[in-house]
Backbone as numpy.savetxt, mean C-alpha at the origin, in Angstrom:
# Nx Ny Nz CAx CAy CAz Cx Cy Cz
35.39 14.06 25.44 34.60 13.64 24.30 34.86 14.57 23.11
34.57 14.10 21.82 34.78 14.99 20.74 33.61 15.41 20.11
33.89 16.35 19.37 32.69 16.81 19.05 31.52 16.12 17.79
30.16 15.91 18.13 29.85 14.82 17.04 30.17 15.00 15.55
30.32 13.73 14.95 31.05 13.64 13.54 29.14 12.91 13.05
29.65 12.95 11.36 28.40 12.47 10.90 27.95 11.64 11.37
26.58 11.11 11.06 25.81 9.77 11.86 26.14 8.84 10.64
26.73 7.38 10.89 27.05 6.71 9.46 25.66 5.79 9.36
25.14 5.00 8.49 24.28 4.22 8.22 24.24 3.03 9.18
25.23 2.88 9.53 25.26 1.38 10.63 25.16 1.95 12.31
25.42 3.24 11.93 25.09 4.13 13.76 23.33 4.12 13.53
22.91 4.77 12.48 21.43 4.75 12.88 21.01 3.74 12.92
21.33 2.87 12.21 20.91 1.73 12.57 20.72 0.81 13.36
21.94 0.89 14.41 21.88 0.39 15.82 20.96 1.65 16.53
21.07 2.42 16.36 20.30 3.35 17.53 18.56 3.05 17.29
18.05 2.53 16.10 16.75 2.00 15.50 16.47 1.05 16.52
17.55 0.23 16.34 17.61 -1.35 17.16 17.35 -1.29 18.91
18.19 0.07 19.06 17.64 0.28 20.48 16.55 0.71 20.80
16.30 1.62 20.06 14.97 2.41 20.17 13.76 1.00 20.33
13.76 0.53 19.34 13.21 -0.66 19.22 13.05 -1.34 20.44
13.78 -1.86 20.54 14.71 -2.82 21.83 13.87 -2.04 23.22
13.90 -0.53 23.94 13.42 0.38 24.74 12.13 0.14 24.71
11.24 0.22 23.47 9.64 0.27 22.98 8.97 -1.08 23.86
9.76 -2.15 23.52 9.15 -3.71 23.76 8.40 -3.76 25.25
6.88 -3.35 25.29 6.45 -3.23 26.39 5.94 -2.03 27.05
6.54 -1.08 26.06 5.94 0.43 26.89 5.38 0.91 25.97
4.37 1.45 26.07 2.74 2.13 25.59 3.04 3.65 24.81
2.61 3.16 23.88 2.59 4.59 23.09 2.73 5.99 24.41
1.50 5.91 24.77 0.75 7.25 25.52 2.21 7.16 26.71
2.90 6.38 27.32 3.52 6.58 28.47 5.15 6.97 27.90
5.37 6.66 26.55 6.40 7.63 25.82 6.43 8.93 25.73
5.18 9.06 25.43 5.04 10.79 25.36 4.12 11.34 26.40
4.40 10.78 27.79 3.93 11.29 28.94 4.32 12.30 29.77
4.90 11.88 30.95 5.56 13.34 31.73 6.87 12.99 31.15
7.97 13.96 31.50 9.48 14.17 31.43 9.84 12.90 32.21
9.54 12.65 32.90 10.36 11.40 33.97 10.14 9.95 33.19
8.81 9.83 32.73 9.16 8.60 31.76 9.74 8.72 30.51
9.59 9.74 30.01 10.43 10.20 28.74 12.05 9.81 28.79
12.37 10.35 30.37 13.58 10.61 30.68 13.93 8.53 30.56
13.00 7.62 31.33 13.77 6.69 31.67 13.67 6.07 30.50
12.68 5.99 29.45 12.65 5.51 28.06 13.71 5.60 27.24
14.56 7.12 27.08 15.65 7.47 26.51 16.82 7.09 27.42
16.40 6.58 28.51 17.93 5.79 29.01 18.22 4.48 29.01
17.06 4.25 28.30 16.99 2.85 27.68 17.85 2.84 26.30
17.38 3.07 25.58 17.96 3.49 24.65 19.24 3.90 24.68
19.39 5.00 25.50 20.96 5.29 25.32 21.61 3.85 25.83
21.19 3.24 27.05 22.18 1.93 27.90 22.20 0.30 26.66
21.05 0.53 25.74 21.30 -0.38 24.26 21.96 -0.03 23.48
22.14 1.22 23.15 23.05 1.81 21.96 24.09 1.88 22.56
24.92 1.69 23.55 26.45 1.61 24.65 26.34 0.18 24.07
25.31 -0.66 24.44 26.07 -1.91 24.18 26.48 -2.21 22.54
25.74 -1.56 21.78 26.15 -1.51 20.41 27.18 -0.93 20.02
27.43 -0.31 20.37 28.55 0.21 19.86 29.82 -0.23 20.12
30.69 -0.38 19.18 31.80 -1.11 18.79 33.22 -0.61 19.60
33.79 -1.25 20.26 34.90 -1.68 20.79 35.56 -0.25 20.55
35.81 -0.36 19.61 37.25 1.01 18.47 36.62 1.65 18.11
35.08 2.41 18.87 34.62 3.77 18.27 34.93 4.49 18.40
35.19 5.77 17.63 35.45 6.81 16.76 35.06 7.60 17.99
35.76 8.43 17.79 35.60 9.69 19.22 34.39 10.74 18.44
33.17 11.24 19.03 32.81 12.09 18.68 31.55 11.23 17.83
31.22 9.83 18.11 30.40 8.54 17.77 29.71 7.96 18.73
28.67 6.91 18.47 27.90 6.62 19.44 28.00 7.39 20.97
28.52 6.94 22.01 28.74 7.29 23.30 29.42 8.40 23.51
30.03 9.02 22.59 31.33 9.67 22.87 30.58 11.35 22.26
29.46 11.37 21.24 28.98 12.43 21.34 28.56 13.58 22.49
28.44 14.49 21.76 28.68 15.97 22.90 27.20 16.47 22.13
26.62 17.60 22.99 25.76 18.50 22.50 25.82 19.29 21.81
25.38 19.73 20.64 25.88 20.96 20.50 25.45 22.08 20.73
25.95 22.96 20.57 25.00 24.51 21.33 23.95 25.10 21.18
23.12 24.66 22.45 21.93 25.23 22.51 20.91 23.90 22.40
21.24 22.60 22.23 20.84 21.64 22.32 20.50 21.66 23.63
19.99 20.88 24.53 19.09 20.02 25.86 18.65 19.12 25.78
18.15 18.78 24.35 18.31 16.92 24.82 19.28 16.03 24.35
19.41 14.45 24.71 20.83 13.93 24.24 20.86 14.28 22.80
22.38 13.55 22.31 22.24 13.65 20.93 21.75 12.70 20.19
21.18 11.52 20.88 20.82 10.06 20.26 19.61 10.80 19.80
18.54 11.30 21.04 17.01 11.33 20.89 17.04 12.66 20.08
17.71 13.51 19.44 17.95 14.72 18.44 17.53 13.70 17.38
18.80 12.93 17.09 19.12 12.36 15.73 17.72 11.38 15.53
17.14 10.93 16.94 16.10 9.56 16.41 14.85 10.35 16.04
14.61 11.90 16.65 13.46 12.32 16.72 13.33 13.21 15.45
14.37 13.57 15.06 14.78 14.78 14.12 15.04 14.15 12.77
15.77 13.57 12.87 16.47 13.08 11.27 15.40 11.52 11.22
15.96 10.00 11.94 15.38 8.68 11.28 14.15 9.09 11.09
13.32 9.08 12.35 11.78 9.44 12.58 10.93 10.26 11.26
11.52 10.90 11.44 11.16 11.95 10.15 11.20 11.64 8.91
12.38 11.15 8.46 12.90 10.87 7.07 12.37 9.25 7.12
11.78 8.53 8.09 11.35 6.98 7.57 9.96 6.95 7.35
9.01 7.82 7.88 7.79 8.50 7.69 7.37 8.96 6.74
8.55 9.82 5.89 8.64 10.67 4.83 8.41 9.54 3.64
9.52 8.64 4.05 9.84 7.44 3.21 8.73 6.71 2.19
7.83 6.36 3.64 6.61 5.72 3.36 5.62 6.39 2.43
6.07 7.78 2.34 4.84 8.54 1.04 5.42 8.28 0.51
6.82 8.19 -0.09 7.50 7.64 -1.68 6.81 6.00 -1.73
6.78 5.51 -1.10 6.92 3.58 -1.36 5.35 3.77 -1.45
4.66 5.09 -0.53 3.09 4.50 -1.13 2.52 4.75 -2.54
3.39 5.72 -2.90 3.23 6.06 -4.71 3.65 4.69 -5.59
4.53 4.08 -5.25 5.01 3.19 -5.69 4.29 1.46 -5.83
3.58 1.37 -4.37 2.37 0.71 -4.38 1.24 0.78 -5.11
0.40 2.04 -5.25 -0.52 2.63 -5.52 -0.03 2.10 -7.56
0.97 2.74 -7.66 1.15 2.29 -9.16 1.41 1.28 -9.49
1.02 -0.11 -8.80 0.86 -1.08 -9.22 1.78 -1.93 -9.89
3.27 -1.74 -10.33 4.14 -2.33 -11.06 4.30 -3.76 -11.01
3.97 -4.29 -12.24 4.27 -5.44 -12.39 5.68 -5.92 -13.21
5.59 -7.38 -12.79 6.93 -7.69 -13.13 8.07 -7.74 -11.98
8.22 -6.57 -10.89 9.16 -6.44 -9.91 8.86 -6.99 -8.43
10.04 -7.36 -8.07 10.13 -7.84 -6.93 9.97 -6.46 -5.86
9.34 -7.15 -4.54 8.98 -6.32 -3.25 10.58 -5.52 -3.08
11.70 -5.98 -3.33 12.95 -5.24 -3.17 12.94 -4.28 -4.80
12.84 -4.64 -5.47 12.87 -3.56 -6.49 11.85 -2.34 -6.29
10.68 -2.72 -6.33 9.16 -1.66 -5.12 10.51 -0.50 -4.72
10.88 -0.84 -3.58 11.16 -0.23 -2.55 12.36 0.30 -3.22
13.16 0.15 -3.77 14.38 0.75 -4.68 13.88 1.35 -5.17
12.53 1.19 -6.14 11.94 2.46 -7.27 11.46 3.78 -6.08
10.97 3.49 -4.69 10.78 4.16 -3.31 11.71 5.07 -3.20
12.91 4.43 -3.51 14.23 5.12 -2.40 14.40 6.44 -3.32
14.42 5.94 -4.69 14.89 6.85 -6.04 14.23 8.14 -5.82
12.60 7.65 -5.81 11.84 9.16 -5.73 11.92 9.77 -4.10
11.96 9.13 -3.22 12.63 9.91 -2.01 13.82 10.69 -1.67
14.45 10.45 -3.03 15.86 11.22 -2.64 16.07 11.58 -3.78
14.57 12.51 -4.25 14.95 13.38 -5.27 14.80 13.11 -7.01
15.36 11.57 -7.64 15.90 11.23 -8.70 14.53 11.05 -9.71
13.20 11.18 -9.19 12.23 10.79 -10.11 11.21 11.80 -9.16
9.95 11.84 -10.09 9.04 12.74 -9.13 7.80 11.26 -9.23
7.89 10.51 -10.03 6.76 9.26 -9.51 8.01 7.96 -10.15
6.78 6.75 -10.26 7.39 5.33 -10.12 7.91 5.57 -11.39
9.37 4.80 -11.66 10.03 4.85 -12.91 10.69 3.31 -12.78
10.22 2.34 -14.06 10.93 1.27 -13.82 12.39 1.07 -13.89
13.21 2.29 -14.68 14.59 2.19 -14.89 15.34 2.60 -13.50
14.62 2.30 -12.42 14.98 2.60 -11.19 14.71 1.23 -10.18
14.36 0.18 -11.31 14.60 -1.17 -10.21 15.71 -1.16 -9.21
16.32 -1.04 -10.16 18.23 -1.56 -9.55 18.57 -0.34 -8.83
17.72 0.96 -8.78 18.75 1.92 -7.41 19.30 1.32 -6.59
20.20 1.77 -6.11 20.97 1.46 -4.51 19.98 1.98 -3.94
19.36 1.16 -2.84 19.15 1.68 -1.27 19.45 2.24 -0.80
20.84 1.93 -0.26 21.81 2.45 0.97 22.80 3.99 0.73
22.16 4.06 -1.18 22.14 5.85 -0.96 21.28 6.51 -0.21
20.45 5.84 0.84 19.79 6.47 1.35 20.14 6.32 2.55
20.89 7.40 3.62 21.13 6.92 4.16 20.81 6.30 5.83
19.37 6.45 5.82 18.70 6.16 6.49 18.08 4.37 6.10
18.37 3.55 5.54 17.74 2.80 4.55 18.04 1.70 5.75
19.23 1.16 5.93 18.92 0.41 7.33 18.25 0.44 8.17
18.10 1.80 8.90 17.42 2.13 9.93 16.02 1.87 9.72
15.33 2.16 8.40 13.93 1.62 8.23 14.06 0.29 8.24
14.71 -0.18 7.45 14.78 -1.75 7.80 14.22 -2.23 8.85
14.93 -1.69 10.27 14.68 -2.19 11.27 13.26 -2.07 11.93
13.27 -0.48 11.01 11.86 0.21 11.88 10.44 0.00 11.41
10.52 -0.70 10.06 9.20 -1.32 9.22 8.11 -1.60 9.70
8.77 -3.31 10.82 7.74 -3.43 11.43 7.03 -3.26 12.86
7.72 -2.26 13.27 6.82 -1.37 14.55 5.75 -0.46 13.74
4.48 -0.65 14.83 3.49 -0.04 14.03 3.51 1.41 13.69
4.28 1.72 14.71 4.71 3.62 14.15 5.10 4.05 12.96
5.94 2.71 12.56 6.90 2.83 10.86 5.44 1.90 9.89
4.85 1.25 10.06 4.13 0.33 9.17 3.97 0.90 7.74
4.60 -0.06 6.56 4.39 0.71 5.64 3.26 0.62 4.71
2.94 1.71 4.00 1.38 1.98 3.55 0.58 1.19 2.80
-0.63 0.81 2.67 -0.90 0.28 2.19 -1.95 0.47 0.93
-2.15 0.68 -0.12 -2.62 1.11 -1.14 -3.89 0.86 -1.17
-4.95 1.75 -2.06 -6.15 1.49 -1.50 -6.94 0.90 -2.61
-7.84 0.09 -2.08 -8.27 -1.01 -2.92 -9.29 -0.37 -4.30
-9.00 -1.42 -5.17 -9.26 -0.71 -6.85 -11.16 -0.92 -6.58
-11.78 -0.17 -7.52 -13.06 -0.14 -8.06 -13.85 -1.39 -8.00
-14.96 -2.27 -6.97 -15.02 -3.38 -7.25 -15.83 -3.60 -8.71
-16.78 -2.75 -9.03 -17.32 -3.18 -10.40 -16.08 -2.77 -11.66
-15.03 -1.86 -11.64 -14.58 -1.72 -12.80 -13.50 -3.46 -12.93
-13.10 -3.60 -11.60 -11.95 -4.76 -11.49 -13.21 -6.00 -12.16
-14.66 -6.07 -11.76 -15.42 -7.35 -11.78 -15.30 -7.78 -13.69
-16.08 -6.68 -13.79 -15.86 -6.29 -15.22 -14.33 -6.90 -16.32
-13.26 -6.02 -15.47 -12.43 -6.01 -16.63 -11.70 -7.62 -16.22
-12.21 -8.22 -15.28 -11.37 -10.09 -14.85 -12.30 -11.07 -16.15
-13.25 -10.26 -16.74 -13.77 -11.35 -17.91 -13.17 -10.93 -18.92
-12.29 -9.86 -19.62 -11.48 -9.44 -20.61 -10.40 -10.54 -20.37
-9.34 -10.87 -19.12 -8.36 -11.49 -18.82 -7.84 -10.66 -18.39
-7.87 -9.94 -17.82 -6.79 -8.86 -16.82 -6.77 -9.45 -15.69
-5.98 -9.28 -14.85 -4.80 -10.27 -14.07 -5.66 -9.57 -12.39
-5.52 -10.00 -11.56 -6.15 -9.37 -10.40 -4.89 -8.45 -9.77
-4.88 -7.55 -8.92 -4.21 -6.67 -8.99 -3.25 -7.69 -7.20
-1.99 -7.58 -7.44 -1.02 -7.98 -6.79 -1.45 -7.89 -5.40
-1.26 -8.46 -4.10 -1.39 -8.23 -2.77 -0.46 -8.05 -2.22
0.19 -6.53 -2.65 1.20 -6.13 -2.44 1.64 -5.50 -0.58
0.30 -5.16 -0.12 0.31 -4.43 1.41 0.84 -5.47 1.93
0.63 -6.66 1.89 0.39 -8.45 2.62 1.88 -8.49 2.86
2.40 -8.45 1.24 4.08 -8.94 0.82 4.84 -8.01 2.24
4.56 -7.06 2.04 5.11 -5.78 2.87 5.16 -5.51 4.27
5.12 -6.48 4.95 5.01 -6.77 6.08 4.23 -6.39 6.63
2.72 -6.43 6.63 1.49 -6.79 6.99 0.64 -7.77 7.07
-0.19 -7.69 8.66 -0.75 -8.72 8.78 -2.28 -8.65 8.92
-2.64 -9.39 7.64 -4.34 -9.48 7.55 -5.22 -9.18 8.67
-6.19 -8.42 8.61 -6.62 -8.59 10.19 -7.99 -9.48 10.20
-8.30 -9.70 11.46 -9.44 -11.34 11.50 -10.53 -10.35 11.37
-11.47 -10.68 10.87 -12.89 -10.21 10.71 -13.63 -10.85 11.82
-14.81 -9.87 12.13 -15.44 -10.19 13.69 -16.93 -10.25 12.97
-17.87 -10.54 13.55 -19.16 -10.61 13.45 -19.92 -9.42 12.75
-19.23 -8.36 13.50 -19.10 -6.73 13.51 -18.78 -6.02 11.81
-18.02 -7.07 11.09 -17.63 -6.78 9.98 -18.96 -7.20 8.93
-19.75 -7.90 9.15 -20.71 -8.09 8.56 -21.93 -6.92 8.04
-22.72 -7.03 6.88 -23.38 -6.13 6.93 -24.27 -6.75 5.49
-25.96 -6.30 5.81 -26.64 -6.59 4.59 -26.83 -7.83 4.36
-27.36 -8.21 3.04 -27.14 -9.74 2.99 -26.41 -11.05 2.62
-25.19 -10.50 3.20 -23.86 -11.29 2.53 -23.75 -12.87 3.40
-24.03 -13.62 2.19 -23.73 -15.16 2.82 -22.35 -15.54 3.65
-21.32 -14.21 3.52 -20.46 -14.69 4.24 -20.78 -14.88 5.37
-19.88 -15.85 5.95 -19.82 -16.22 7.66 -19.17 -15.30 8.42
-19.03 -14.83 9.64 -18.67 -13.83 10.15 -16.97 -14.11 10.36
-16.57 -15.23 10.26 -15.29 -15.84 10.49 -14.66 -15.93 9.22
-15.61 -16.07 8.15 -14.68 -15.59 6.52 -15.22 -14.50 6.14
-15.93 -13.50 6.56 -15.74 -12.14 6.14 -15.02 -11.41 5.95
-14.61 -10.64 4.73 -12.70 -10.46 3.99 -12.94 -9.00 4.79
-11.37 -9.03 4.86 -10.68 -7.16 5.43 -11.24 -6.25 4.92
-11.93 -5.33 5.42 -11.86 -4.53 4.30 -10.32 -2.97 4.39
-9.70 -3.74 5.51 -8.28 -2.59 5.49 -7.18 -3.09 4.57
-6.60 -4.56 4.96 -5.09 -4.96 4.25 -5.40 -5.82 3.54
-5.87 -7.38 3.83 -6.07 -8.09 2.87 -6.89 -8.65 1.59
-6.40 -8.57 0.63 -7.30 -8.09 -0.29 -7.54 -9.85 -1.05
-6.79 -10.56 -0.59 -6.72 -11.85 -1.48 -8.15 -12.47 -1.17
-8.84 -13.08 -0.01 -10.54 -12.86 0.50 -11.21 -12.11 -0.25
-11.26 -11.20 -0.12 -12.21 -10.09 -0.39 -12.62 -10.08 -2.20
-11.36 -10.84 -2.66 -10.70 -10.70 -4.37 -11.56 -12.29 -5.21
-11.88 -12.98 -3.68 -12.25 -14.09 -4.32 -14.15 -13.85 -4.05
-14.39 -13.05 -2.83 -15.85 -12.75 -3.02 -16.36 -12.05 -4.02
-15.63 -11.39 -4.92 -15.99 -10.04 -5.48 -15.55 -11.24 -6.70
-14.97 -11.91 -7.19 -15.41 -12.91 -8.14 -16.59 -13.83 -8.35
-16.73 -14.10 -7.65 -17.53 -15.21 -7.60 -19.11 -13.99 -8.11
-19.43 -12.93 -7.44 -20.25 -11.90 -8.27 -20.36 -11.64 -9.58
-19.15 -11.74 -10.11 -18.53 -11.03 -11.29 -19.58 -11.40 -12.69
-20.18 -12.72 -12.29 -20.70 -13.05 -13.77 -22.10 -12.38 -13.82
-22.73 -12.28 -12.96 -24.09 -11.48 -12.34 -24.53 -10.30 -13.06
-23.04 -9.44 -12.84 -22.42 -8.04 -12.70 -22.28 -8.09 -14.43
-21.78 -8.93 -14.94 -21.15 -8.64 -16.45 -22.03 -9.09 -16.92
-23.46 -9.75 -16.60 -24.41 -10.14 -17.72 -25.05 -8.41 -17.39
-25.80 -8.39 -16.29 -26.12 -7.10 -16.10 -25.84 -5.96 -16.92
-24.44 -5.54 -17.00 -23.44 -4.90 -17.91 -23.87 -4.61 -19.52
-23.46 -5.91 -19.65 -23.77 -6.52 -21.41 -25.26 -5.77 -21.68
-26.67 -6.11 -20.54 -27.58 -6.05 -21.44 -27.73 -4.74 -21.21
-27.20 -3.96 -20.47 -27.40 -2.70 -20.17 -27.05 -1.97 -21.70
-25.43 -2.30 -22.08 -24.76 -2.21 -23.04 -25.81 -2.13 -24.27
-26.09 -3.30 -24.25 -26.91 -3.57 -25.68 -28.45 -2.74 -25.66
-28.99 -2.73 -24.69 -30.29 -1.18 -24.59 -29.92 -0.38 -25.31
-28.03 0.65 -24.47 -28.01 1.42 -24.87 -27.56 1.91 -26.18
-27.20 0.72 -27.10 -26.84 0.79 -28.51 -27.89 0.89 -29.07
-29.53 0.35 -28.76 -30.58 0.51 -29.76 -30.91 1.90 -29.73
-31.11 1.94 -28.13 -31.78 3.77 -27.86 -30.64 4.54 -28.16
-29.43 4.01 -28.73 -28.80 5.32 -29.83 -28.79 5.22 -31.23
-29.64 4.33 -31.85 -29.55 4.28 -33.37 -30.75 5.57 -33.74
-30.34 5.63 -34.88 -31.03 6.60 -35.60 -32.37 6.37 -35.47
-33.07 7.95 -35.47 -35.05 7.53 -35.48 -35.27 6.74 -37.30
-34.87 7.18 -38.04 -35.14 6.75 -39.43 -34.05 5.47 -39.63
-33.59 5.14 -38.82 -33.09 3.57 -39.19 -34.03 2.78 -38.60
-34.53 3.20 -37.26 -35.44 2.37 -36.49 -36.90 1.97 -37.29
-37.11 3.53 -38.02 -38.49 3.52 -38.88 -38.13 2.15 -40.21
-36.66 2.17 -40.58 -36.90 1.20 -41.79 -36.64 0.13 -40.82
-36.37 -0.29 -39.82 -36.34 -1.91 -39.29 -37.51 -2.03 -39.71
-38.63 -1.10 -38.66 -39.53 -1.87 -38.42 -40.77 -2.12 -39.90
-40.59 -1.06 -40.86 -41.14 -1.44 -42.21 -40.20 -2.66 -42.69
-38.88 -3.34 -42.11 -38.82 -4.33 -43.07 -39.27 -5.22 -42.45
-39.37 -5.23 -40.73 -40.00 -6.83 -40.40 -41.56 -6.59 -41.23
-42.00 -5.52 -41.29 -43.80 -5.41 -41.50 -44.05 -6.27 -43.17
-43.12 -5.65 -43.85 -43.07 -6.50 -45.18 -42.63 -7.68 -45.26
-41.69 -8.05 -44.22 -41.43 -9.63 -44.29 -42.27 -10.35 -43.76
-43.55 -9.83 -42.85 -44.66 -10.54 -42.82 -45.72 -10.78 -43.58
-46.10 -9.53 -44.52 -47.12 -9.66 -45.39 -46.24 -10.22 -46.67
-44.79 -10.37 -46.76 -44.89 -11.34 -48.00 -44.69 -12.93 -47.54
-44.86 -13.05 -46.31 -44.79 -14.57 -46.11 -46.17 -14.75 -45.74
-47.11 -14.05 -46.07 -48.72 -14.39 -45.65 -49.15 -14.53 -46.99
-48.57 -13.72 -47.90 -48.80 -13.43 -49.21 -48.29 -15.61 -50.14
-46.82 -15.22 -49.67 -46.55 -16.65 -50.41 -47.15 -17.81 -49.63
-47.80 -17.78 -48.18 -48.06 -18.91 -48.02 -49.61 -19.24 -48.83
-50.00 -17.96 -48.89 -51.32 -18.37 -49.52 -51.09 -18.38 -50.87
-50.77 -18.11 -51.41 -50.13 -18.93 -53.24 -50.07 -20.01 -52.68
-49.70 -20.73 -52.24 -48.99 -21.93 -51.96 -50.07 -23.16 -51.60
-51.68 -22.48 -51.06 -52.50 -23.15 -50.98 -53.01 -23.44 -51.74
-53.18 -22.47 -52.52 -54.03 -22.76 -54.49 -53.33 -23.31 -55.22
């Protein structure tokens, strides 16, 4: 065997696929149990990544890797535990900044391009002149691909806006904020009886998420909204009187006082 050469983007990527492929059926807790299931989990994996690997591989590639010194475990479960694992985890704090800032206009693949940019350095938050990054400068970017939707990789989901500032600002015309977690390969979860609380006419079977899906939850918190913004308004308008001046308030009320005694005044002219 030769000695290992870099890991290319389409090696981690099959080794994702196995890893994957190994998972289907075995329990978090019995992965990271004793050594002996550890052991037969990673020979799963290694006996999927043999079949992946290509005909005319490269000595010192998939199968053909060696340890290097001072290593003890293979070199697959180094690279899956050490480098993908790590760096697709990592990932997910860039793409959750990227969520969180809300960008409109871009597609779920541009999102994740403006993701890749600040993960590998090129921005320190969301920058739109970073739609169009390459991905696959990253070179782990397949390998998430694959690894997205296992719940270990699930990517983040942003946390839901202010319900009175959003109720408020949907009667200006501001747009409801995107259901971007949903797009992202997440799946709504069902509301139980359990989710209920107080005196909400919802039914226990349309009671909205309160974790991922926000499109439910976006239409209860409307239907409030007009309640909320009259409320608002007259609050508003209190607090404009109880800030006018004491001596403006003193001449209101001397001018209603004179506009009564001169309409008591002219109605009685008016009798003689």
């Amino acid at each position: 065997m030769g000695q290992g050469k870099r890991w290319s983007s389409e090696e981690s990527a099959h080794l994702a696929e196995a890893w994957i492929h190994a998972s289907e059926g075995v329990g978090e807790f019995k992965v990271k149990g004793t050594s002996q299931d550890g052991n037969e989990f990673w020979a799963k994996v290694l006996e999927e990544f043999g079949r992946k690997a290509p005909a005319n591989a490269a000595s010192g590639t998939y199968l053909k890797r060696e340890n290097k010194g001072g290593e003890t475990r293979p070199p697959i479960e180094n690279h899956f535990r050490d480098k993908i694992q790590r760096d697709c985890k990592k990932f997910n704090t860039s793409l959750r900044k990227v969520l969180c800032s809300n960008p409109t206009g871009c597609s779920e693949q541009e999102k994740i391009n403006m993701a890749v940019a600040i993960h590998l350095g090129k921005s320190d938050s969301m920058s739109y002149r970073h739609k169009g990054f390459e991905p696959n400068d990253w070179p782990f970017y397949q390998a998430w691909l694959v690894l997205k939707s296992h719940r270990a990789f699930l990517p983040p989901t942003p946390p839901p806006p202010d319900e009175d500032i959003e109720e408020i600002e949907d009667d200006e015309g501001s747009v409801p904020p995107s259901d971007t977690a949903q797009a992202l390969f997440t799946t709504p979860k069902v509301a139980t009886a359990s989710d209920t609380s107080g005196d909400s006419d919802v039914q226990p079977s349309m009671q909205p998420s309160k974790q991922r899906s926000r499109g439910p939850e976006y239409v209860v918190k409307k239907t409030k909204a007009p309640k909320k913004q009259e409320e608002y308004r007259v609050k508003k308008h209190k607090t404009i009187v109880a800030t006018l001046p004491l001596n403006f308030k003193e001449f209101l009320l001397s001018l209603v006082l004179f506009g009564s005694v001169l309409f008591l005044f002219l109605g009685g002219l008016c009798r003689y």
